[in-house]
ZAKE-457681 format. One record per atom (N, C-alpha, C, CB): residue in three letters; x, z, y. Coordinates in pm, whole numbers, plus 50000, padded with zeros to 5 digits. Atoms other than C-alpha are relative to their C-alpha. Glycine has a CB too. Layout:
N
pt r:Ala, X:X, Z:Z, Y:Y
...
//
This chain:
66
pt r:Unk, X:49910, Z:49888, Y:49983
pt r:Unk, X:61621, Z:70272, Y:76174
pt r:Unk, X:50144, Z:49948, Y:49994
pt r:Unk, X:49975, Z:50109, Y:49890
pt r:Unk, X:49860, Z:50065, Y:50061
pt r:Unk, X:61953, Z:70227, Y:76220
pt r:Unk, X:50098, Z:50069, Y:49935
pt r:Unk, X:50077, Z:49945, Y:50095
pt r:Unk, X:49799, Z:50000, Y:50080
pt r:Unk, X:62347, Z:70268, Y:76039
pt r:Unk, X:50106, Z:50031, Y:50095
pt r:Unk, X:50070, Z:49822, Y:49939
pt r:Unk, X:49922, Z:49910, Y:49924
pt r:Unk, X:62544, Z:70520, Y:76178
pt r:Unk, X:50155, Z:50008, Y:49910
pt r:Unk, X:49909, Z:50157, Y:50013
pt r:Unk, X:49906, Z:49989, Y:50079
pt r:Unk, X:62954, Z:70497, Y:76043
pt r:Unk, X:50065, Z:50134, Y:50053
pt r:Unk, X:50083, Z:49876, Y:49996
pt r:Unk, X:49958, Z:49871, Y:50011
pt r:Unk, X:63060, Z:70852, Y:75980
pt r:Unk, X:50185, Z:50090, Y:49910
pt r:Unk, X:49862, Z:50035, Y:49925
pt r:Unk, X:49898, Z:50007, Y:50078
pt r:Unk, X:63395, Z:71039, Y:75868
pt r:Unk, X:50005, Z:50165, Y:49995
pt r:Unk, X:50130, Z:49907, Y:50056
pt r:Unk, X:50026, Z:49846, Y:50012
pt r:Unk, X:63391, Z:71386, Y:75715
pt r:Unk, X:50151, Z:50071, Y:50037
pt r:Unk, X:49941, Z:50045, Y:49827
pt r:Unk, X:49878, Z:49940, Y:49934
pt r:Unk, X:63652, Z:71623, Y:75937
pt r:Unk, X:50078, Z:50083, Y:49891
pt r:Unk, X:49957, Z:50097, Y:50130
pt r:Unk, X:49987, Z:49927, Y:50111
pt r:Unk, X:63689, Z:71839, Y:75606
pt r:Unk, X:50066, Z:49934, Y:49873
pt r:Unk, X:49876, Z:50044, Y:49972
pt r:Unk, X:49932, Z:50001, Y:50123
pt r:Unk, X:63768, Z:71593, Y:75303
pt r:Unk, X:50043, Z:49836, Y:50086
pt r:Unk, X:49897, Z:50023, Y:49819
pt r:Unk, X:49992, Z:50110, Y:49943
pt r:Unk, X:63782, Z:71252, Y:75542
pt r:Unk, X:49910, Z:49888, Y:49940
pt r:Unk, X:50129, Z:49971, Y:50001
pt r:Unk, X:50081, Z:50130, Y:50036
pt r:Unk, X:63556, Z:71033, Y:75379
pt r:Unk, X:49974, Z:49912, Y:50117
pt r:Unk, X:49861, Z:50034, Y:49937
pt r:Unk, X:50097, Z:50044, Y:49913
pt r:Unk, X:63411, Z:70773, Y:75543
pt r:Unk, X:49892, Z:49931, Y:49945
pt r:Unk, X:50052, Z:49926, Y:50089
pt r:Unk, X:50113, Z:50001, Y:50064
pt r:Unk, X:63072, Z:70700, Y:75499
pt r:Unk, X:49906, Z:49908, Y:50139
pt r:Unk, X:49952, Z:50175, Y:49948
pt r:Unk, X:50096, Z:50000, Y:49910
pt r:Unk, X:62719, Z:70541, Y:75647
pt r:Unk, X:49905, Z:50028, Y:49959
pt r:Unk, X:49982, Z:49913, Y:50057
pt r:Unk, X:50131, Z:49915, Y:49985
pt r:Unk, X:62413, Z:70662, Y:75708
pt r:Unk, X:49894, Z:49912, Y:50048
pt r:Unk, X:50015, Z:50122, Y:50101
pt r:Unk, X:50113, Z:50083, Y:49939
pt r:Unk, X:62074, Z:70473, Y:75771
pt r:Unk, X:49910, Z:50183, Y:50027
pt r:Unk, X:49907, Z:49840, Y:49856
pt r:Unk, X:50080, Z:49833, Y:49914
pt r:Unk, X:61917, Z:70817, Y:76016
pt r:Unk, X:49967, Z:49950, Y:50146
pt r:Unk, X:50139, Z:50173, Y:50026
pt r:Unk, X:50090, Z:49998, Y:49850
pt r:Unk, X:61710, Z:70816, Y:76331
pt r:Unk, X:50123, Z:50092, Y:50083
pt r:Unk, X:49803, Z:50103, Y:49992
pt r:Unk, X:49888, Z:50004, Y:49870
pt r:Unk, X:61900, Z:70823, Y:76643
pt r:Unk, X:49966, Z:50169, Y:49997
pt r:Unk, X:49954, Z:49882, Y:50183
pt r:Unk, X:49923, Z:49859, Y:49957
pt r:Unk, X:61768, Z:71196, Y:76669
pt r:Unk, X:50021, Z:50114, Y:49845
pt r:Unk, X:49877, Z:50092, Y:50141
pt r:Unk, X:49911, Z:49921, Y:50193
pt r:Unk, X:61914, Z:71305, Y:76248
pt r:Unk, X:50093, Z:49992, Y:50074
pt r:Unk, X:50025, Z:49905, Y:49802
pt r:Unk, X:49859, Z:49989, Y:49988
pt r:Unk, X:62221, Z:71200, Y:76367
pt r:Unk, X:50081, Z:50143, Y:49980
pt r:Unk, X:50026, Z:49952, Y:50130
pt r:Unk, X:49933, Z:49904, Y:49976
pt r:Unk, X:62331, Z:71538, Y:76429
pt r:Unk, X:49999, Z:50121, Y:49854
pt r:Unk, X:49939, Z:50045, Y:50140
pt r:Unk, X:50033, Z:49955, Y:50140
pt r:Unk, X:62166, Z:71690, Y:76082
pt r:Unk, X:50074, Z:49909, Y:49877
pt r:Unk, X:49835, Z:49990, Y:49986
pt r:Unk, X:49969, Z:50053, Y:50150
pt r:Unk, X:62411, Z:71450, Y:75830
pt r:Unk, X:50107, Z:50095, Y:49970
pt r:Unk, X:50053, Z:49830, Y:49981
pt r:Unk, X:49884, Z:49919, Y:50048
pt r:Unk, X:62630, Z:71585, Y:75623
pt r:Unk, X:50053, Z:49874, Y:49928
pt r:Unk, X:49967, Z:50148, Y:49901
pt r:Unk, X:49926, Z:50100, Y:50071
pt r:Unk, X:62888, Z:71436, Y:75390
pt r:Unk, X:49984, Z:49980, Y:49889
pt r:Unk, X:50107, Z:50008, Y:50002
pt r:Unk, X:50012, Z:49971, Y:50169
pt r:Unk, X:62837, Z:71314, Y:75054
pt r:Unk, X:50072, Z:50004, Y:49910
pt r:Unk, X:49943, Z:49936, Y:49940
pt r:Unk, X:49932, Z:49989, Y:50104
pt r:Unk, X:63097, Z:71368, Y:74890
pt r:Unk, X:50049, Z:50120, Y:50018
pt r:Unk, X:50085, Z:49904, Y:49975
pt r:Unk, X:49945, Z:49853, Y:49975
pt r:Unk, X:63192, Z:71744, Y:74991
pt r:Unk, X:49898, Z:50065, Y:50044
pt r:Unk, X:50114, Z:50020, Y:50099
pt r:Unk, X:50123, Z:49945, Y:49980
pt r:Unk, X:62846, Z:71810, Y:75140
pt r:Unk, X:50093, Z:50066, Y:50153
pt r:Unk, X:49923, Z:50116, Y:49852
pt r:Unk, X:49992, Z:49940, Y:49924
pt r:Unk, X:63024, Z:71905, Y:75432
pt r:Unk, X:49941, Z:49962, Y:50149
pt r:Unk, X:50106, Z:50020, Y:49982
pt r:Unk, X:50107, Z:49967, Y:49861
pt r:Unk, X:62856, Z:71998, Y:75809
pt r:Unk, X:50069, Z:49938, Y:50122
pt r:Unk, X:49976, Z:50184, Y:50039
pt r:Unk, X:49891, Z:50006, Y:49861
pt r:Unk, X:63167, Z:71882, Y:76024
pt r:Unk, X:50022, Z:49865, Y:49986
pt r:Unk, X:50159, Z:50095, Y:50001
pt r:Unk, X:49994, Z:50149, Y:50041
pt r:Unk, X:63112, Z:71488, Y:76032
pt r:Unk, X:50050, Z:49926, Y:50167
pt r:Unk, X:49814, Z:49938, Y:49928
pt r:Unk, X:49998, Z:50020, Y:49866
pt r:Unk, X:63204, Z:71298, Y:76354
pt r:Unk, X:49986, Z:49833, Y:49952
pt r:Unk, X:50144, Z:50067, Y:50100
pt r:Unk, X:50012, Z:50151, Y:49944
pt r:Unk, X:63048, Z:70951, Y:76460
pt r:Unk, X:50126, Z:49890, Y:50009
pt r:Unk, X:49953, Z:50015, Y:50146
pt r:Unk, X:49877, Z:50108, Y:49926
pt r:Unk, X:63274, Z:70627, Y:76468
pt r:Unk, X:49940, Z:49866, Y:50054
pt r:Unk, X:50127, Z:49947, Y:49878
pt r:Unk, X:50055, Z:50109, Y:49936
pt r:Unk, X:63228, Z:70350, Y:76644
pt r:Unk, X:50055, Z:49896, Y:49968
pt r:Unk, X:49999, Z:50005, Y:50123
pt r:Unk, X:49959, Z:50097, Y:50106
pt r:Unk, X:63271, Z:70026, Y:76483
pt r:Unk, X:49926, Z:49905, Y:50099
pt r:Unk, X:49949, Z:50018, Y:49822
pt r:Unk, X:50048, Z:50092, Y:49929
pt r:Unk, X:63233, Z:69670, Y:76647
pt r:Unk, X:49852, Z:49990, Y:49943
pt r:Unk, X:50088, Z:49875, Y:49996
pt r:Unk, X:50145, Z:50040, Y:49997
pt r:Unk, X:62903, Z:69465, Y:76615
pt r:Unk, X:50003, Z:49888, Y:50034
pt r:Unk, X:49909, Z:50067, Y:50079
pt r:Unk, X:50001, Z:50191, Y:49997
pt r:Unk, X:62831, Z:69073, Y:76588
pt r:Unk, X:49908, Z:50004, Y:50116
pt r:Unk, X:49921, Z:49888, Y:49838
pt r:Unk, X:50099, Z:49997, Y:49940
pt r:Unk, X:62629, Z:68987, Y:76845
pt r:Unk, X:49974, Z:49806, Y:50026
pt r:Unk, X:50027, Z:50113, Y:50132
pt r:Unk, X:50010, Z:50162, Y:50007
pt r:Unk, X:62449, Z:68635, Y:76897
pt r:Unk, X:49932, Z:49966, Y:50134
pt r:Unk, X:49903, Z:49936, Y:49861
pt r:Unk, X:49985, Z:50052, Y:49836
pt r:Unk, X:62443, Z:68458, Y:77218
pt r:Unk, X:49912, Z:49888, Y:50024
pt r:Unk, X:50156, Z:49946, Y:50043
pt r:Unk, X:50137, Z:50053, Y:49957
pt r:Unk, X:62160, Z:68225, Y:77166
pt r:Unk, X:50039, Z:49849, Y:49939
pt r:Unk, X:49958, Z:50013, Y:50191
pt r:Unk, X:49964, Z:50143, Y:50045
pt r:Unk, X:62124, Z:67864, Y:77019
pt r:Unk, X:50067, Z:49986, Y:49791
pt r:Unk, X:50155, Z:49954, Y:50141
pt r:Unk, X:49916, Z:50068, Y:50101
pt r:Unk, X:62270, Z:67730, Y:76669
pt r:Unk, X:49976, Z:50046, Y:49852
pt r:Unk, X:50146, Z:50023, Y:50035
pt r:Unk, X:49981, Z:49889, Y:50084
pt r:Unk, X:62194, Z:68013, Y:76441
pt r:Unk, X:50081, Z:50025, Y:49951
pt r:Unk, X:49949, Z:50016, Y:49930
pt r:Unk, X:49898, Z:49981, Y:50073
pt r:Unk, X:62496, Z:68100, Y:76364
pt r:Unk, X:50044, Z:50139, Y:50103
pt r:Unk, X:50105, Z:49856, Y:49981
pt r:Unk, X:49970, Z:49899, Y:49877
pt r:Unk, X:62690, Z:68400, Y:76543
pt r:Unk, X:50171, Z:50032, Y:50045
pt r:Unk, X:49929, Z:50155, Y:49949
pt r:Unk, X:49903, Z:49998, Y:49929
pt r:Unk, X:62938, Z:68426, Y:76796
pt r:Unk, X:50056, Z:50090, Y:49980
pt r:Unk, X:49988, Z:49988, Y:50101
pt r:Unk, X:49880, Z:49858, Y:50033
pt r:Unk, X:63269, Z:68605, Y:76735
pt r:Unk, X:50125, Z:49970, Y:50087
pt r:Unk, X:50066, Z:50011, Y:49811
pt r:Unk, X:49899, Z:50000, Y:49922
pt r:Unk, X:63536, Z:68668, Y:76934
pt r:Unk, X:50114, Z:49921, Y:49972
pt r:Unk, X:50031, Z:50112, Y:50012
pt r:Unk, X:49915, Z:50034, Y:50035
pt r:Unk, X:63826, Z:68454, Y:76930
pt r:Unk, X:50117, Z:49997, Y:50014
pt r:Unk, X:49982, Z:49952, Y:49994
pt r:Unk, X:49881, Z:49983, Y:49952
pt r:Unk, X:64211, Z:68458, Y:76960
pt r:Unk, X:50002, Z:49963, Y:50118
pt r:Unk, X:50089, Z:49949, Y:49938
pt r:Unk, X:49972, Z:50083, Y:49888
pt r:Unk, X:64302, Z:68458, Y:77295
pt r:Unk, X:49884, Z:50025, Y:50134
pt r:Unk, X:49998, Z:49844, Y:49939
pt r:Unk, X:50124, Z:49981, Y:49925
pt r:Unk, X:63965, Z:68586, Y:77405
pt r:Unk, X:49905, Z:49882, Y:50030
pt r:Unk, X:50035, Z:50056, Y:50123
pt r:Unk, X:50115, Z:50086, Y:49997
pt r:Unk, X:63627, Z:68414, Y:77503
pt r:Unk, X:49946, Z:50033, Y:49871
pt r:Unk, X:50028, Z:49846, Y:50023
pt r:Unk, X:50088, Z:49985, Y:50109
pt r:Unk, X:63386, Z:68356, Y:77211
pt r:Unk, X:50013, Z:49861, Y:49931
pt r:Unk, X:49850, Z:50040, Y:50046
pt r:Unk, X:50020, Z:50133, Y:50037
pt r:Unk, X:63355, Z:68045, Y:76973
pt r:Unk, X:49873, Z:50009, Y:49956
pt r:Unk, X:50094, Z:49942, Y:49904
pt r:Unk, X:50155, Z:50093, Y:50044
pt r:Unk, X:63077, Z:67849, Y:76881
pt r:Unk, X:49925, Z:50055, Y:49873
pt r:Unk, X:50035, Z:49822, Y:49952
pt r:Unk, X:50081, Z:49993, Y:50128
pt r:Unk, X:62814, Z:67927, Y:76638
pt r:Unk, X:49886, Z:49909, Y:49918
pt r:Unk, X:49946, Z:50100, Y:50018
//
């Protein structure tokens, strides 16, 4: 399941959530309990194959080595 990063429109928290792609729409906030939450979108590592290590973006653009 995955980790959804959330921010409550009501007290602003921000928060995450481990919920099935179709909860998403059923979280609330935990710290006000409130109903009015909106999705954020936050990067993500991703690994490009080889070294085990993982590729991250670098100044200047391209990727470096892992």
């Amino acid at each position: 399941m995955p980790t959804y990063d959330f921010r409550c429109a009501q007290c602003g928290h921000k928060f995450t959530v481990l919920v099935s792609i179709s909860d998403k729409d059923k979280v609330t906030c935990p710290n006000c309990a409130g109903k009015k939450v909106e999705q954020l979108f936050t990067g993500c590592a991703v690994r490009t194959g080889g070294g085990g290590g993982c590729d991250m973006p670098t100044t200047g653009g391209g990727f470096g080595g892992g």
